[in-house]
N, C-alpha and C positions, 0 to 999 in steps of 0.2 A: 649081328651088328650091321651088315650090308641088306637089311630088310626097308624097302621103301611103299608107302604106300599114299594114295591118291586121298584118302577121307580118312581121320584119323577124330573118334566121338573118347572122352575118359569121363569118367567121378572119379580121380585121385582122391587119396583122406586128405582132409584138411588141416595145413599147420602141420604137417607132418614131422616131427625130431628123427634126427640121423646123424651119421657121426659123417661127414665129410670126406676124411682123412683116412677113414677104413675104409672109403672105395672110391679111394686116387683120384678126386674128379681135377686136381690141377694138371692131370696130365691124360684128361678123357676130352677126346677134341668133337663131343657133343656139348660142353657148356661154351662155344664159342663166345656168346654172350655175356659170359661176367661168372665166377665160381660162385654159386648158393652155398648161405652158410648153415654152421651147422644146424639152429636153432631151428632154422622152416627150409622145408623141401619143396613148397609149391613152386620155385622156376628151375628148380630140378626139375621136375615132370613136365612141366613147358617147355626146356629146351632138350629134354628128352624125346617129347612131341615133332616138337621141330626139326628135329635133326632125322627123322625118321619120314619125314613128310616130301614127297616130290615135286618140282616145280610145278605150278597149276595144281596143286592140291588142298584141303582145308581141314582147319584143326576147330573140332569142339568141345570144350571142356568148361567142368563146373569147377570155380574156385570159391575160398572163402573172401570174404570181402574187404580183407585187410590187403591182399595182393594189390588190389586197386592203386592204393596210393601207398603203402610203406617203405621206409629208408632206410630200416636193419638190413644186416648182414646181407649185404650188396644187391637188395631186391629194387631201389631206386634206380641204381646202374644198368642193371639187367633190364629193367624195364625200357626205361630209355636207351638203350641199345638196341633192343626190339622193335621201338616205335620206328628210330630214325634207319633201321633199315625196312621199315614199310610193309610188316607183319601182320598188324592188329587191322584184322575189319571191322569186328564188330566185339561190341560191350554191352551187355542185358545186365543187370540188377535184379536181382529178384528180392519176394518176400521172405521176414523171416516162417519159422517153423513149419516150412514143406519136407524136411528131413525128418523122421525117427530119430536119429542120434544126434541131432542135434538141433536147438533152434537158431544158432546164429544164423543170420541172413546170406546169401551164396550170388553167384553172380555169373556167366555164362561169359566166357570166351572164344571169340570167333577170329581164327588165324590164317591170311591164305597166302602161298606163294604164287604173285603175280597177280591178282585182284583184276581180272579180266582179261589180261594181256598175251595169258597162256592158248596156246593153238586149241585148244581141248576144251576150253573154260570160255562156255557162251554167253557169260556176264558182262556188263559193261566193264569201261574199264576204269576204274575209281583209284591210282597212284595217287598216294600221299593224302589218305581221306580216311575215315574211321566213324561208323557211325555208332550212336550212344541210343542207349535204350533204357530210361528208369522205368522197371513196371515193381517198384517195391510195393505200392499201393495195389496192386493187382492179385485180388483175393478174395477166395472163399473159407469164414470161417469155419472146420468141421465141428472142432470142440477146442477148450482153453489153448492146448496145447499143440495144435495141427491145424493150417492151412493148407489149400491146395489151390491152385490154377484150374481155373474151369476151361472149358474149351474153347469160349470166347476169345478169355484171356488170351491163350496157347496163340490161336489165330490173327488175333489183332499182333502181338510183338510179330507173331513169321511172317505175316504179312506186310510187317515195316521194312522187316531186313530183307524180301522179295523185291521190293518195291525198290529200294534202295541199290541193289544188285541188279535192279534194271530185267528182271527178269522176266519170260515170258507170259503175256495174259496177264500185267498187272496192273495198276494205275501209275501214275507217273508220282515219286518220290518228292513229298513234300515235310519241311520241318514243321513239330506239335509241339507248342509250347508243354514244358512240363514233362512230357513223357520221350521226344526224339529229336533228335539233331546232328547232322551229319558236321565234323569239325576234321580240321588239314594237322596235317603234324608240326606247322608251324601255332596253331591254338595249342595244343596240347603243351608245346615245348612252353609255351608262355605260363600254362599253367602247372611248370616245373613236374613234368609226365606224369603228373597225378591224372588217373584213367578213371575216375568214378563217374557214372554219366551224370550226378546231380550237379557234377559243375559247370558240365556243357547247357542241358536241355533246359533252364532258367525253370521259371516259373509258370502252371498252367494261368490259362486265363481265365482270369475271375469275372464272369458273367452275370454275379449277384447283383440284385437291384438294391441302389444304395437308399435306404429309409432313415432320414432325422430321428434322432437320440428323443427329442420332444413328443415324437410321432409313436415311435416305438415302443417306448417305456410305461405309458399306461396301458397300450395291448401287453403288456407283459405281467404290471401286477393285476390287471382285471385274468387273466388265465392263474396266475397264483393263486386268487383269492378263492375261485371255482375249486381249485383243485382243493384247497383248507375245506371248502364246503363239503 
């Protein structure tokens, strides 16, 4: 119970069922943050996380992607008691079917105590900030039922939250339409602590050259007609 550690990495199961009440958490002083109901255990294992994690320390963990923004059984509370004491660094999105058992889509959460501030933690110092990361589109298909993150992938997201951490040897931290954007916990509280980054990082930018309907439309049945040929 007195175990503290500096780097805390999980894959908890997802949407996990528990009975609550078979192990006493209203009177377990790890759910500081709000008691998880019985239905889903995922901020059971976050504030299990948390409460095990030392000042300047960081948590990473895959959750399902209903934690994001859900308001059952006190997972909205919990959340927003999390943000506004100044937890959540970071939020990834990821693709669905990178799991075997399962294809819902998962999402990576990043937790630090002290977000640069800590003697020991040579990141800048980012209070009251949280950066978002949608790479749901980031994908290589294998087959129907399995994608993967390719390396690129892997490197462009680490390389946001590097960047954004202010960390050494990087380029200087800039928001990407679409894919990143760093938002204070006064955004977040406005968008009632729904944490999904597709509501922060907007829209990418569309670079398409815009071609008239008039213009377009016979290049389109002249390649039909070829293809009937």
């Amino acid at each position: 119970p007195d175990t503290k550690a500096n780097r805390v990495i999980t894959n908890p199961p997802f949407n996990y069922s528990w009975d609550n009440a078979k192990h006493g958490v209203v009177d377990d002083d790890r759910f500081q943050y709000g008691v998880p109901g019985n239905e889903n255990a995922n901020f059971a294992f976050i504030q299990h996380m948390l409460a095990h994690l030392e000042d300047g320390g960081i948590v990473g963990t895959v959750m399902a992607t209903g934690a994001l923004s859900s308001h059952q059984n006190s997972e909205g509370e919990i959340r927003h008691n999390i943000v506004e004491d100044d937890l959540l660094d970071a939020v990834i999105t990821l693709p669905t079917k990178l799991f075997y058992s399962t294809q819902i889509p998962s999402s990576i959460w990043v937790f630090s105590k002290g977000k640069g501030t800590h003697e020991d933690d040579d990141s800048r110092e980012r209070q009251g900030e949280t950066l978002f990361i949608d790479a749901e589109e980031m994908f290589e298909k294998v087959d129907r039922s399995q994608n993967k993150l390719s390396s690129d992938h892997i490197t462009t997201i680490a390389d946001a939250v590097r960047e954004y951490r202010g960390d050494a040897n990087t380029d200087d931290y800039e928001d990407v339409p679409g894919f990143c954007k760093v938002a204070t916990i006064e955004d977040i509280a406005d968008n009632d602590y729904n944490v999904n980054p597709g509501s922060y990082v907007g829209l990418e930018e569309d670079t398409t050259e815009r071609v008239p309907l008039s213009v377009k439309l016979p290049e389109f049945y002249a390649e039909l007609n070829a293809q009937f040929q």
